[in-house]
N, C-alpha and C positions, 0 to 999 in steps of 0.2 A: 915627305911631300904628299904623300897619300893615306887617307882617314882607313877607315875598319868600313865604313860605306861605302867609299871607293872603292875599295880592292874588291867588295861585294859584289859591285854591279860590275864592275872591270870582269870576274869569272865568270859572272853569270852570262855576260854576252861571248863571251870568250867559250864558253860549254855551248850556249844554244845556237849562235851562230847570227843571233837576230834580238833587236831590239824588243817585238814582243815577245819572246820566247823568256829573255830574260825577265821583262815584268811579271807573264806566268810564274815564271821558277821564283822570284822573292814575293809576289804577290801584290804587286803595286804599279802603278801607271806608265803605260810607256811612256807618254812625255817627260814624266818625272825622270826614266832610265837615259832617257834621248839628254834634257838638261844636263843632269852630273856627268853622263860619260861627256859631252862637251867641256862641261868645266875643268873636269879631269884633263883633259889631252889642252887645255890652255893653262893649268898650273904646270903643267910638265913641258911644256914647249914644243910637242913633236905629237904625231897622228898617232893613235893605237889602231886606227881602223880606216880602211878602205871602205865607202858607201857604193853597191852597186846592184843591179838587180839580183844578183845572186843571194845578198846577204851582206852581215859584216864582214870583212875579208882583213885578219889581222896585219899588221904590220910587223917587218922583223922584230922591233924592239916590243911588240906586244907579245911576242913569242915567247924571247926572252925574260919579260917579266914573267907571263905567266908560268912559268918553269919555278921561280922564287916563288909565286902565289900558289903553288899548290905545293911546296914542299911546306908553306907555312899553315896551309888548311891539314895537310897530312900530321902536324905536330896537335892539331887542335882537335883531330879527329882524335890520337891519342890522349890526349885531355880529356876528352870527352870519356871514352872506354875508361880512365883511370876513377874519374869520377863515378861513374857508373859502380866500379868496383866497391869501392868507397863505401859507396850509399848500402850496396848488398853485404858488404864484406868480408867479399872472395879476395880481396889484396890484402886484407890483417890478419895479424894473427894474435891472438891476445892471450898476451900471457898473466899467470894470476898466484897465487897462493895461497895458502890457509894450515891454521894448525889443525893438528888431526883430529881435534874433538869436532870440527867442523866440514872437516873432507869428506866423511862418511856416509850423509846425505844428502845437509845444508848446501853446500856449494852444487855438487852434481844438481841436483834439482834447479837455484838459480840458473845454471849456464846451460839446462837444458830450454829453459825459457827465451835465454838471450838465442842459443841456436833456432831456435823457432823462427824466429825474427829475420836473423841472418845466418840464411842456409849453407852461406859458401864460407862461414865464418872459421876459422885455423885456430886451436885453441893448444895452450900448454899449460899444465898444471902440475903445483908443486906442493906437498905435504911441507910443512918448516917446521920446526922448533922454534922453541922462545926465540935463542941464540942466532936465529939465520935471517931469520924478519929485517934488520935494520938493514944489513950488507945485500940482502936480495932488492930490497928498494932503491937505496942508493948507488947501487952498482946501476941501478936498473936491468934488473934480470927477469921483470917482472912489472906491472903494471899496479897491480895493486897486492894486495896480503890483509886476509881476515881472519881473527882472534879473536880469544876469552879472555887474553890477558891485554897492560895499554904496553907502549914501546916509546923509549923514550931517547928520543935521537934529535937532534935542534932541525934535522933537514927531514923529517918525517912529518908529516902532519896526521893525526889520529882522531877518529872521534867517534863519539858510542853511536851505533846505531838502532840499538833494542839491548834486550834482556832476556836471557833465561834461566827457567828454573831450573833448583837443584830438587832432583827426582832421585827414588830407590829404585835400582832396576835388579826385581828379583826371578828367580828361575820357576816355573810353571807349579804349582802344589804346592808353594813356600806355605807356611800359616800364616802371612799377611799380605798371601796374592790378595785374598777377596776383599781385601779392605780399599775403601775409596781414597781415605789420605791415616795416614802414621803422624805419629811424633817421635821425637829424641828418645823418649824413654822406650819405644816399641824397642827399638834396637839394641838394647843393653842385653849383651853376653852375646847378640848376634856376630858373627868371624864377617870382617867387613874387606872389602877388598877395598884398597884408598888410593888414592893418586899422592905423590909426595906433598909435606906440609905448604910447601914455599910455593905449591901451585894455586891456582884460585880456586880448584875443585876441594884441595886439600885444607884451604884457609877456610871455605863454606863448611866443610865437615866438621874442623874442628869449633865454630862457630856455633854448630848446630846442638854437636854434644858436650859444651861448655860446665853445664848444670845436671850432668846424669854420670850417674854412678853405677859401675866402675868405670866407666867413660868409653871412650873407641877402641874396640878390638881390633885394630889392625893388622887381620890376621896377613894379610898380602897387600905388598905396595908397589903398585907399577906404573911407567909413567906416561901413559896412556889412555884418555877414558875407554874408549874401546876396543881398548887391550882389557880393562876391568871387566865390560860387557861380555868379553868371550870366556873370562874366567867365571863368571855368572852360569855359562851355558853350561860349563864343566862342572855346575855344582860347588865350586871355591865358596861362595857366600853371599856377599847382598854389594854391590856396586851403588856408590854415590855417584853419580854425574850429572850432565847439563842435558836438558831436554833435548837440543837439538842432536847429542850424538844416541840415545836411546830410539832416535827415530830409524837409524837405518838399518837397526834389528826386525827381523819378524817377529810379529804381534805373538805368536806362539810357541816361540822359545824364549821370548822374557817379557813378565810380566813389567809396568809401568805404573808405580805410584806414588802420589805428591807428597808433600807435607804438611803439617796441622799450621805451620807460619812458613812466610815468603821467604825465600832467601834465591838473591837470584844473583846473575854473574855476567857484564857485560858484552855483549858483541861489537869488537873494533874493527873499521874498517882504517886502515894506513893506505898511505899513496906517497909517492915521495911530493915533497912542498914545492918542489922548481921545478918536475919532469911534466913536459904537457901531457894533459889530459887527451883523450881522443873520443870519438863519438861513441866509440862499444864501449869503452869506457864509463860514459855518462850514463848509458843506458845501463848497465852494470851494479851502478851504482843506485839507480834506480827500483831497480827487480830489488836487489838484498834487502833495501831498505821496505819493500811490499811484503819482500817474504818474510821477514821477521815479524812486522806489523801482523800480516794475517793469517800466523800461525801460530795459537796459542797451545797451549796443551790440551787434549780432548778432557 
């Protein structure tokens, strides 16, 4: 029987005790407050208020509403707070994942952007393997999952977002630190450390040294790019990998250099296809797609 205006000006005079007290407190005319609270107290059949020099002087049954009127503002102030949180952050918590050629500095770097944004943001982060990608989405254990490799599950939705290059990452004094890019053939008889065939770091290498003889010394194979990167520091030998996990080495325990042709390896972002999307999310999604774009290789 009563609008969202009603019950407005019903508190409002019900807090200030006075017709214009209440036009103050919503900011609009007392007549206008004088009108609806009349109409008010004639769609409901019965006085909310005594008029007398004192003031408005409620009536039992306006007591009584106002008891239900402020337990319904008290739900709405909590609506408000939740929203609030919302826009800031402080009530998510976003959880995410990536394989580890990507955990290393890629990701860190995005979600130290996104926490910029939203200070009260809660975050969980998970290193995956190939194998855990699809059950981590669809379980929803997780919000999103970013790779070098695609994933291919009917309730996954995948799509490239950039590209990176396959880089040599050699150890400081190598004889082909100083050089600006290599070829296949620099590397022949070089002890190579490789990531297993069946990966995409492993399908680019063998790609690369297709037409060079004696072809890939894979002197060590591990299934990590870097885990390669740290056998580099040890001295093991020359590390194929993707630009973006040679980033989160220091500049001065491994050298960084390209190749004479392109060969690069895609960046997937997964989400599962039915689970809603959220607003850190959006934005999430937005930075990976900056950062990839505006970070090429020096």
């Amino acid at each position: 029987m009563l609008n969202l205006r009603q019950i407005e000006v019903f508190r409002a005079v019900m807090t200030t005790k006075s017709v214009s007290g209440a036009a103050r407190m919503l900011n609009c005319s007392q007549p206008g407050v004088s009108r609806l609270l009349k109409h008010t107290e004639s769609r409901l059949g019965f006085a909310l208020f005594e008029r007398g020099a004192g003031g408005m002087i409620p009536t039992r049954e306006a007591e009584r509403i106002f008891r239900e009127v402020q337990a319904i503002y008290g739900v709405m102030n909590d609506l408000d707070g939740l929203l609030e949180r919302i826009r800031t952050g402080e009530s998510h918590e976003f959880k995410l994942g990536a394989s580890p050629s990507l955990s290393n500095h890629m990701v860190p770097a995005i979600l130290r952007k996104l926490v910029d944004q939203f200070p009260e943001l809660r975050i969980q982060f998970d290193v995956l393997p190939v194998d855990e990608i699809s059950d981590y989405l669809v379980r929803e254990r997780g919000e999103y999952a970013l790779s070098v490799f695609d994933v291919s599950h009917p309730n996954i939705e995948s799509r490239i977002i950039g590209r990176g290059r396959l880089v040599a990452a050699l150890p400081p004094g190598h004889r082909l630190a100083d050089r600006t890019v290599i070829s296949a053939q620099d590397l022949a008889g070089e002890r190579i450390i490789g990531l297993r065939e069946s990966s995409p770091h492993g399908q680019l290498a063998r790609d690369l040294m297709a037409d060079v003889e004696p072809g890939l010394n894979r002197a060590t194979t591990v299934r990590f790019a870097e885990t390669a990167c740290a056998f580099v520091r040890q001295g093991h030998g020359i590390a194929l990998v993707d630009e973006f996990t040679i980033r989160g080495f220091p500049s001065d325990e491994l050298v960084i250099v390209g190749f004479d042709r392109a060969l690069t390896m895609p960046v997937y972002l997964h989400r599962g296809k039915f689970a809603p999307r959220s607003k850190i999310g959006r934005r999430f999604e937005e930075l990976t797609e900056e950062f990839v774009a505006n970070h090429p290789m020096d």
